[in-house]
N, CA, C, O and CB atoms as a CASP TS submission, in Angstrom:
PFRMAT TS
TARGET T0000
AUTHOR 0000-0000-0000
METHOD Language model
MODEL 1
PARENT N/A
ATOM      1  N   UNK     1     -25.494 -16.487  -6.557  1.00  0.00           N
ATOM      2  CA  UNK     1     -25.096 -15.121  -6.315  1.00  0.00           C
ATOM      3  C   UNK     1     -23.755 -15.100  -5.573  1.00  0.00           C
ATOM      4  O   UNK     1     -23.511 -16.086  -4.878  1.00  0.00           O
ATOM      5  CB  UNK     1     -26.182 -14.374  -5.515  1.00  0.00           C
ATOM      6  N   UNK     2     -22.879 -14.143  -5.624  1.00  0.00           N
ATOM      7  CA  UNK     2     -21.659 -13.806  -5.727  1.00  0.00           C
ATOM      8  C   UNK     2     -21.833 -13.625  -4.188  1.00  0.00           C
ATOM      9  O   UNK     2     -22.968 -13.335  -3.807  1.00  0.00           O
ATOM     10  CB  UNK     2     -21.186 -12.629  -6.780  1.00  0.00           C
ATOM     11  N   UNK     3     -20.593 -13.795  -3.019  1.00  0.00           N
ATOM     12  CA  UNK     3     -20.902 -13.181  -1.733  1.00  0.00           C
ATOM     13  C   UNK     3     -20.225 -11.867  -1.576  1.00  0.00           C
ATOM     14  O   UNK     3     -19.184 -11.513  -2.130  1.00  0.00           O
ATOM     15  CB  UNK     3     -20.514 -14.078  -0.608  1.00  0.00           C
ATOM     16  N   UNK     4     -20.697 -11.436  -1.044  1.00  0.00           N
ATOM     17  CA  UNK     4     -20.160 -10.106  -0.796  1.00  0.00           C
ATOM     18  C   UNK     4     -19.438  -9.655   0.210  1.00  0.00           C
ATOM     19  O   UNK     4     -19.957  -9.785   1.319  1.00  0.00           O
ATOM     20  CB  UNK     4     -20.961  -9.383  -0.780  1.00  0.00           C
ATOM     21  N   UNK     5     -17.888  -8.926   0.132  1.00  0.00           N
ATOM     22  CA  UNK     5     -16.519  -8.484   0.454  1.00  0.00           C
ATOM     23  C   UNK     5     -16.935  -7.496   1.398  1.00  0.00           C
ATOM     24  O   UNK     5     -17.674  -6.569   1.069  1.00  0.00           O
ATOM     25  CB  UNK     5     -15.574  -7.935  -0.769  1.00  0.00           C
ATOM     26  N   UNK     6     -16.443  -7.670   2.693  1.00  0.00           N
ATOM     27  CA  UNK     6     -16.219  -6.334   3.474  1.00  0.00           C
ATOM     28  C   UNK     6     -14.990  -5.475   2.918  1.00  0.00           C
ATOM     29  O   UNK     6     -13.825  -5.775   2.658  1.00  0.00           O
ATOM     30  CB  UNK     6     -15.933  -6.672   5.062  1.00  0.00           C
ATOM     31  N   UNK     7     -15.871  -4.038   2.827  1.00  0.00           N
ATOM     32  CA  UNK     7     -14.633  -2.870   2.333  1.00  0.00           C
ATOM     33  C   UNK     7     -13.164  -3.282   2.841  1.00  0.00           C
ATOM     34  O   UNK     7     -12.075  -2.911   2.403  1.00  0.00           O
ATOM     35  CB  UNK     7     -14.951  -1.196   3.075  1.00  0.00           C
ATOM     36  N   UNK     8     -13.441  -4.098   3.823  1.00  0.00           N
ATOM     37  CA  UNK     8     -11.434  -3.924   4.701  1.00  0.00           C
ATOM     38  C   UNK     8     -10.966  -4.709   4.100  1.00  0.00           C
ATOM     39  O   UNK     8      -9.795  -4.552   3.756  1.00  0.00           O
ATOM     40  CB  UNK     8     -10.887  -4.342   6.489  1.00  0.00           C
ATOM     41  N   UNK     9     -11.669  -5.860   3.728  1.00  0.00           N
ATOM     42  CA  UNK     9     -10.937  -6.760   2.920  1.00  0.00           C
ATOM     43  C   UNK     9     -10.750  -6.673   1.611  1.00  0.00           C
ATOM     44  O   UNK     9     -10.419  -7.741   1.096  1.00  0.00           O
ATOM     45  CB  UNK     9     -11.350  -7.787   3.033  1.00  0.00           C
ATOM     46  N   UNK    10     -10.858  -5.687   0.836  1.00  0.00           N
ATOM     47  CA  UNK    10     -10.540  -5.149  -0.569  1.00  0.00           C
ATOM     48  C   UNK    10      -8.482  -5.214  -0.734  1.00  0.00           C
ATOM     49  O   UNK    10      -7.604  -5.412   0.105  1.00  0.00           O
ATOM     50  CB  UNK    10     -11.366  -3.154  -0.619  1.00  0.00           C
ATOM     51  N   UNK    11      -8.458  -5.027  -1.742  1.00  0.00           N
ATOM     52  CA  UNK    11      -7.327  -5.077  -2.252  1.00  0.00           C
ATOM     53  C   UNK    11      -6.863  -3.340  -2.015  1.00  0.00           C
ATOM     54  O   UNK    11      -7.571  -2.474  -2.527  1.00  0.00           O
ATOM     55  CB  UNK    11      -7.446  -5.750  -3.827  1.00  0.00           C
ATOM     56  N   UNK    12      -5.805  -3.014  -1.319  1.00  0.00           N
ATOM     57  CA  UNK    12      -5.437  -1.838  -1.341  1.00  0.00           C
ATOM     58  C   UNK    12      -4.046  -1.334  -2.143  1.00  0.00           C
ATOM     59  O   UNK    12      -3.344  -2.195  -2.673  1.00  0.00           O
ATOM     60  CB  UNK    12      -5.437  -1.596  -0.074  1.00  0.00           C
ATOM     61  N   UNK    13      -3.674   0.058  -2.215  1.00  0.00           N
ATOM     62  CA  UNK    13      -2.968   0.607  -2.544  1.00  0.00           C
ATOM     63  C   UNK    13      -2.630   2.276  -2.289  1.00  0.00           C
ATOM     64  O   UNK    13      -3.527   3.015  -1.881  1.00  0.00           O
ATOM     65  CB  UNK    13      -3.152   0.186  -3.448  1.00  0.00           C
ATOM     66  N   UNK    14      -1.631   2.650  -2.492  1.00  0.00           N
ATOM     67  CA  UNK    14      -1.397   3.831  -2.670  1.00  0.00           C
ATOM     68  C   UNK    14      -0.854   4.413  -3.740  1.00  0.00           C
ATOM     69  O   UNK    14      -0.025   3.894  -4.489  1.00  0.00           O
ATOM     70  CB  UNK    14      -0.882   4.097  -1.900  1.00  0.00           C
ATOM     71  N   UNK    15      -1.531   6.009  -3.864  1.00  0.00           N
ATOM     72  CA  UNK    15      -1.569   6.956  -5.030  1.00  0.00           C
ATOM     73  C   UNK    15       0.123   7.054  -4.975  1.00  0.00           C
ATOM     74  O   UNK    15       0.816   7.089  -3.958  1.00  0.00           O
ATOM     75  CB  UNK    15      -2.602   8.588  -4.785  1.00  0.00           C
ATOM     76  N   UNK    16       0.464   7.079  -6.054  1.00  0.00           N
ATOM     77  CA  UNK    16       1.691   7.596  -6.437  1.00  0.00           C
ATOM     78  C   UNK    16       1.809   9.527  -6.377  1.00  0.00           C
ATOM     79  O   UNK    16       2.681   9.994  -5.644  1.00  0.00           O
ATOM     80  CB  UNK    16       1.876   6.916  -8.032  1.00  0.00           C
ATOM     81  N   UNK    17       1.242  10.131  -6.871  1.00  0.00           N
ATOM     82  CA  UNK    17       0.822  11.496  -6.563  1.00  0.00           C
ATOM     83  C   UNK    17       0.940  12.179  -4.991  1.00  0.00           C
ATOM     84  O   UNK    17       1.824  12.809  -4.410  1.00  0.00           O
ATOM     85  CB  UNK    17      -0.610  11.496  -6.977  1.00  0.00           C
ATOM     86  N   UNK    18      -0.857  11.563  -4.512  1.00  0.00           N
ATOM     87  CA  UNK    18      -1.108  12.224  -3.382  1.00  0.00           C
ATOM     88  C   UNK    18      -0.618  11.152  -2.145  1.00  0.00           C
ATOM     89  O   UNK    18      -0.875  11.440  -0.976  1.00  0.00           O
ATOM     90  CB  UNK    18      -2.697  12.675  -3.377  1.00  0.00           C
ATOM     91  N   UNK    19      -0.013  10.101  -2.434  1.00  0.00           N
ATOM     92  CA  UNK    19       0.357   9.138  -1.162  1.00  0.00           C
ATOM     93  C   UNK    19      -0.981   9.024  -0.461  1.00  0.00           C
ATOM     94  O   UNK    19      -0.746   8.985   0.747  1.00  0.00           O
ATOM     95  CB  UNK    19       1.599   9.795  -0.042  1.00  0.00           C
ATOM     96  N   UNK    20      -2.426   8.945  -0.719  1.00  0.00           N
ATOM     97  CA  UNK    20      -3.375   8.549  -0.046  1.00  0.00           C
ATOM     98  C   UNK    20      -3.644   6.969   0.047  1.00  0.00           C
ATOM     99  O   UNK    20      -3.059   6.412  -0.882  1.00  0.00           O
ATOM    100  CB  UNK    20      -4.367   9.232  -0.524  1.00  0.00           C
ATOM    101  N   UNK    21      -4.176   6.280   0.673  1.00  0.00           N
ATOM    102  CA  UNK    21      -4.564   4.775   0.138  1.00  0.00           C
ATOM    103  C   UNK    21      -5.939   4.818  -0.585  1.00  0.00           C
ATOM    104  O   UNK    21      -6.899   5.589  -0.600  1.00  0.00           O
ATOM    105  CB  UNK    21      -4.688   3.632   1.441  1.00  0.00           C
ATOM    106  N   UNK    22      -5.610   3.674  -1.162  1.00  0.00           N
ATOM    107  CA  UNK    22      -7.578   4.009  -2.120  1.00  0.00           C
ATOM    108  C   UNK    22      -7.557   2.361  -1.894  1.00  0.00           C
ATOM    109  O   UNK    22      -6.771   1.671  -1.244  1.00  0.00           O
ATOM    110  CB  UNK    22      -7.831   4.843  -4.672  1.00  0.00           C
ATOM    111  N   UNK    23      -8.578   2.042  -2.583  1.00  0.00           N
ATOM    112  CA  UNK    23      -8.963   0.735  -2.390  1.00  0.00           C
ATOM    113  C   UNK    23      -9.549  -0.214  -3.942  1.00  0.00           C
ATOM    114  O   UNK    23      -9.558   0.499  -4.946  1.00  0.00           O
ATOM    115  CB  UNK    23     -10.155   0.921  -1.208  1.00  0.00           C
ATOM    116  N   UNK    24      -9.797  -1.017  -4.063  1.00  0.00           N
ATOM    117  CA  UNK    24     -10.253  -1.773  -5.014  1.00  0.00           C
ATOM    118  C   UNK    24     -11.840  -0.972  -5.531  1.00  0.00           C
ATOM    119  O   UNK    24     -12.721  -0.540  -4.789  1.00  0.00           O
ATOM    120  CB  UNK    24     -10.325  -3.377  -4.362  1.00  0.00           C
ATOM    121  N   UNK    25     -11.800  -0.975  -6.906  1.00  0.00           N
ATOM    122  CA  UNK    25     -12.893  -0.768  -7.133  1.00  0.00           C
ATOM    123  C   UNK    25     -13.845  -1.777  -8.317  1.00  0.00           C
ATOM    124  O   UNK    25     -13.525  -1.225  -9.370  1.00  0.00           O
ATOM    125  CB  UNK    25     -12.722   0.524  -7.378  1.00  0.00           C
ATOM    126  N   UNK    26     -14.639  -2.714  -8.636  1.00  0.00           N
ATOM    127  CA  UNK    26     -14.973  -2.930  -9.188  1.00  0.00           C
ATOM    128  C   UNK    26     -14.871  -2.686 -10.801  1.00  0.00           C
ATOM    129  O   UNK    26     -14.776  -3.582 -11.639  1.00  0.00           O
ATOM    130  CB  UNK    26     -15.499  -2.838  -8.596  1.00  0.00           C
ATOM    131  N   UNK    27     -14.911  -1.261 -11.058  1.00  0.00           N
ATOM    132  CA  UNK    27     -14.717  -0.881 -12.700  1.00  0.00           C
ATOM    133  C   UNK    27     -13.079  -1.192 -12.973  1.00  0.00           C
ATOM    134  O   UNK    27     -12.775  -1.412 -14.145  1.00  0.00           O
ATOM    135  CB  UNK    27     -15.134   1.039 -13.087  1.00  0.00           C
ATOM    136  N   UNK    28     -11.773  -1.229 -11.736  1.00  0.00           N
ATOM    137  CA  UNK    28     -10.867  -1.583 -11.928  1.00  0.00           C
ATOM    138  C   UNK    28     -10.277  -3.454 -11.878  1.00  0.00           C
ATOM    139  O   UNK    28      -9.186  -3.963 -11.622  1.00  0.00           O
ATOM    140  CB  UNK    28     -10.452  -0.680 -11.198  1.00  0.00           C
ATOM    141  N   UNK    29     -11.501  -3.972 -12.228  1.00  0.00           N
ATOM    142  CA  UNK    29     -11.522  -5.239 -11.894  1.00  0.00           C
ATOM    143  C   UNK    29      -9.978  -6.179 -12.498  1.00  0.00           C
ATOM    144  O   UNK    29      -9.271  -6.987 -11.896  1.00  0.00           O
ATOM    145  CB  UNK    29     -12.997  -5.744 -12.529  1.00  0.00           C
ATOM    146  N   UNK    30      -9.870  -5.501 -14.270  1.00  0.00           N
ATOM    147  CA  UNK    30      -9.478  -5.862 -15.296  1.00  0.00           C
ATOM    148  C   UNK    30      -8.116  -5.383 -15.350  1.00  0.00           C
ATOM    149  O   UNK    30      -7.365  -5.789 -16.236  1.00  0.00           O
ATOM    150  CB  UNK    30     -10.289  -5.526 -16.245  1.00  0.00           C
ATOM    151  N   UNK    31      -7.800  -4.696 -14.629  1.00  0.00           N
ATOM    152  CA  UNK    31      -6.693  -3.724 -14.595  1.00  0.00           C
ATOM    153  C   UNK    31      -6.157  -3.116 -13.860  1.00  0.00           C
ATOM    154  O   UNK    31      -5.325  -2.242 -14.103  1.00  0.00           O
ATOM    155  CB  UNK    31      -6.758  -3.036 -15.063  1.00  0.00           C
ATOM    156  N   UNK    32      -6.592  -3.521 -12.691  1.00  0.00           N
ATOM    157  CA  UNK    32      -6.198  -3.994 -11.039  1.00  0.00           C
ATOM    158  C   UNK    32      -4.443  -3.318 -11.057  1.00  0.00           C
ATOM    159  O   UNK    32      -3.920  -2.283 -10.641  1.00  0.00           O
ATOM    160  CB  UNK    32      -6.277  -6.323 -10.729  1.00  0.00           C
ATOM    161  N   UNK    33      -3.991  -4.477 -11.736  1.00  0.00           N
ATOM    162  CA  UNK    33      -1.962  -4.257 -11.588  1.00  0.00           C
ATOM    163  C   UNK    33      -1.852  -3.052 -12.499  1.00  0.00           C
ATOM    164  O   UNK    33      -0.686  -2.659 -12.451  1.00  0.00           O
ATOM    165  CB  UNK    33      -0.648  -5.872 -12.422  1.00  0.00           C
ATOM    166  N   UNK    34      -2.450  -2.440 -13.163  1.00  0.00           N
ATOM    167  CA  UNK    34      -1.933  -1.114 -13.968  1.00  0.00           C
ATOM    168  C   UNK    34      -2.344  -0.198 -12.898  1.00  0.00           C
ATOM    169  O   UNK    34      -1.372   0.515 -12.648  1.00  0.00           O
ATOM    170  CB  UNK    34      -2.674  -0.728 -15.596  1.00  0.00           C
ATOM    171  N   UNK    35      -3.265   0.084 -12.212  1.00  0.00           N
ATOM    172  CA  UNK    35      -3.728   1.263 -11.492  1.00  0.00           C
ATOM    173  C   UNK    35      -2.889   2.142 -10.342  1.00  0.00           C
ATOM    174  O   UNK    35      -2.585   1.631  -9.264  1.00  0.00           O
ATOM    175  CB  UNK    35      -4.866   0.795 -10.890  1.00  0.00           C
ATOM    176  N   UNK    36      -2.505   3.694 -10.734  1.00  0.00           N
ATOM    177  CA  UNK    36      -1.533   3.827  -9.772  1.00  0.00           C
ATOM    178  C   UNK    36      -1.916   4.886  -9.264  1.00  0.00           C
ATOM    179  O   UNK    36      -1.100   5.389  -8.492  1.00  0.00           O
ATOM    180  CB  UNK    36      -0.219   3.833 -10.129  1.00  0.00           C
ATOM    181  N   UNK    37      -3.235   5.637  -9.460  1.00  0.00           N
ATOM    182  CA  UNK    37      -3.719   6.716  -8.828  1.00  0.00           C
ATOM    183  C   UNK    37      -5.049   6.475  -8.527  1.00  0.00           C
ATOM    184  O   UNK    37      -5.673   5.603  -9.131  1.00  0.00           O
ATOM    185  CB  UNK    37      -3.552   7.864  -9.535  1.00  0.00           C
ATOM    186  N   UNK    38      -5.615   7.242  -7.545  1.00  0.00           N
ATOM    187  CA  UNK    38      -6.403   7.019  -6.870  1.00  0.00           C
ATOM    188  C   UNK    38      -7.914   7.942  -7.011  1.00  0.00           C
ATOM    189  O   UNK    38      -8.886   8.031  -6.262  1.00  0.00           O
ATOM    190  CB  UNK    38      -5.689   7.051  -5.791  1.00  0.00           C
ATOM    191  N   UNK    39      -7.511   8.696  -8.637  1.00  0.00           N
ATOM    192  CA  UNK    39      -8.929   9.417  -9.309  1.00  0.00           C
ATOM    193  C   UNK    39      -7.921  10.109 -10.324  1.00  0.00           C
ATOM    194  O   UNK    39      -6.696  10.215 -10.379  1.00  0.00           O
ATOM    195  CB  UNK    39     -10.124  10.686  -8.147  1.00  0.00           C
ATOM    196  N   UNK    40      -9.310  10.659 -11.335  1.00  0.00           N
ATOM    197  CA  UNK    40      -8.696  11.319 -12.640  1.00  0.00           C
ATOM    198  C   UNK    40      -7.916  12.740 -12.389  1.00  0.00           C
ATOM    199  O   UNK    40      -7.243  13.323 -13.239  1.00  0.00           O
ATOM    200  CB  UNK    40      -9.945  11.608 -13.726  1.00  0.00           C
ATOM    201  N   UNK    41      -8.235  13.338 -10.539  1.00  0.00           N
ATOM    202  CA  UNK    41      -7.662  14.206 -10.641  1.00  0.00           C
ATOM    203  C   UNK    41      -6.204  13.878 -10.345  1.00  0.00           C
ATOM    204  O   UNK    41      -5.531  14.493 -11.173  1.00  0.00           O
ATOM    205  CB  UNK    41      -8.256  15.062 -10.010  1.00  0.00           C
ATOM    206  N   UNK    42      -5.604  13.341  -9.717  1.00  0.00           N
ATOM    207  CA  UNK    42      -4.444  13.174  -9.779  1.00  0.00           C
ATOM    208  C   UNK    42      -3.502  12.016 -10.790  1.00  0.00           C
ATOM    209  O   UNK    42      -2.332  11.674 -10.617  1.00  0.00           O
ATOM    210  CB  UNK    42      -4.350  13.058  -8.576  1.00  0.00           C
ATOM    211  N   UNK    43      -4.378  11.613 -11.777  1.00  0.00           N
ATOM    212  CA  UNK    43      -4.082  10.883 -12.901  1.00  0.00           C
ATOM    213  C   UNK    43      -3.465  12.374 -13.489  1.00  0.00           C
ATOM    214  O   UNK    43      -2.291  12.377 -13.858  1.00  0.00           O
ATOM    215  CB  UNK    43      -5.475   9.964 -13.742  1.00  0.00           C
ATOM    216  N   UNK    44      -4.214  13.562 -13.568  1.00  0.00           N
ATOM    217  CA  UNK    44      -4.065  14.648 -14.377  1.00  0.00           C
ATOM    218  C   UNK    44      -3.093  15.469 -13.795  1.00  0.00           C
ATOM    219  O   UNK    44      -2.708  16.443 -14.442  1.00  0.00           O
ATOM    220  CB  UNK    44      -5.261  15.330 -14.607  1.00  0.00           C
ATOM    221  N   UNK    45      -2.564  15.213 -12.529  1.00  0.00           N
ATOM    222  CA  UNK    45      -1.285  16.108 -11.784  1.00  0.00           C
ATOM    223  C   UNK    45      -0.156  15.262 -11.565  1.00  0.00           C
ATOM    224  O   UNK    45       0.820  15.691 -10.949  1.00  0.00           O
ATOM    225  CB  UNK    45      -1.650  16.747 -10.259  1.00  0.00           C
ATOM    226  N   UNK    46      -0.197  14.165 -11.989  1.00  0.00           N
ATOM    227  CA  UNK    46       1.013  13.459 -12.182  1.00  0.00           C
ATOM    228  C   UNK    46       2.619  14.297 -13.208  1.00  0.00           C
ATOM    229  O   UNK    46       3.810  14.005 -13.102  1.00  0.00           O
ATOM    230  CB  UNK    46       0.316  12.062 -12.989  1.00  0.00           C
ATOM    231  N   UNK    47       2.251  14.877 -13.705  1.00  0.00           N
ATOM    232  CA  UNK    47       3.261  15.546 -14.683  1.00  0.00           C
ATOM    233  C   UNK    47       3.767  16.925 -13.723  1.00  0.00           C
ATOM    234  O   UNK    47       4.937  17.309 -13.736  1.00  0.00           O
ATOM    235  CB  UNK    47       2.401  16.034 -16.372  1.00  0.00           C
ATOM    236  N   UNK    48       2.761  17.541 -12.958  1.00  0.00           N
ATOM    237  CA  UNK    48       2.950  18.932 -11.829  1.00  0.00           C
ATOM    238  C   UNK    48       3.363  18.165 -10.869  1.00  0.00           C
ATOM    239  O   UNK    48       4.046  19.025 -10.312  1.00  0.00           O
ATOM    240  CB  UNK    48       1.552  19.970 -11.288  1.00  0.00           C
ATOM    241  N   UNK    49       3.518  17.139 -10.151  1.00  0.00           N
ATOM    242  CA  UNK    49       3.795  16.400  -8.975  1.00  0.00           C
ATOM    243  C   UNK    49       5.010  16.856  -8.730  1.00  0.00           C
ATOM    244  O   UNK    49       5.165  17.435  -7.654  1.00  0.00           O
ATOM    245  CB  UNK    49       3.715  14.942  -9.037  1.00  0.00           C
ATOM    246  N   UNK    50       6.142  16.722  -9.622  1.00  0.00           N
ATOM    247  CA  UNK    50       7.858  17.147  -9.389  1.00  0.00           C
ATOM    248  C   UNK    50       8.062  18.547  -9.449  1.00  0.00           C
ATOM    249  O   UNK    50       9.119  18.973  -8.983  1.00  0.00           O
ATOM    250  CB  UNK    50       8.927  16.544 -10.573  1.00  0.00           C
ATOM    251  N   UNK    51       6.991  19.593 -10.089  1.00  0.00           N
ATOM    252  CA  UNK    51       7.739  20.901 -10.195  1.00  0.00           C
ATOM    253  C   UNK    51       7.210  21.826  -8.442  1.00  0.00           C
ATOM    254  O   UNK    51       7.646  22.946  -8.179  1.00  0.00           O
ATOM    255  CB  UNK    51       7.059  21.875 -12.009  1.00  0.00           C
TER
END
C-alpha cells in the first residue's frame, strides 16, 4: 500500500483567473503541468477575466 501525503506537502499552484492557490489533486495526476485553474468555474471565466 501506497503511503500517504500530508495536504502541505502536495504540489501547489495558482489560478491564473482568481490568483487563489489550489493544490494537487489526484484526478489531476496525468496532467499535473497542463492545469491552470483551480475549478470549472473559473476554467469558464477565463475569457471575462480581461473585460
Amino acid at each position: 500500500m501506497a503511503k500517504m501525503r500530508k495536504k502541505t506537502d502536495l504540489p501547489k499552484k495558482v489560478c491564473v483567473v482568481c490568483g487563489r492557490p489550489f493544490v494537487w489533486r489526484k484526478k489531476w495526476e496525468k496532467v499535473w503541468a497542463e492545469v491552470k485553474y483551480c475549478s470549472d468555474g473559473c476554467r469558464m471565466r477565463k475569457g471575462r477575466a480581461s473585460q
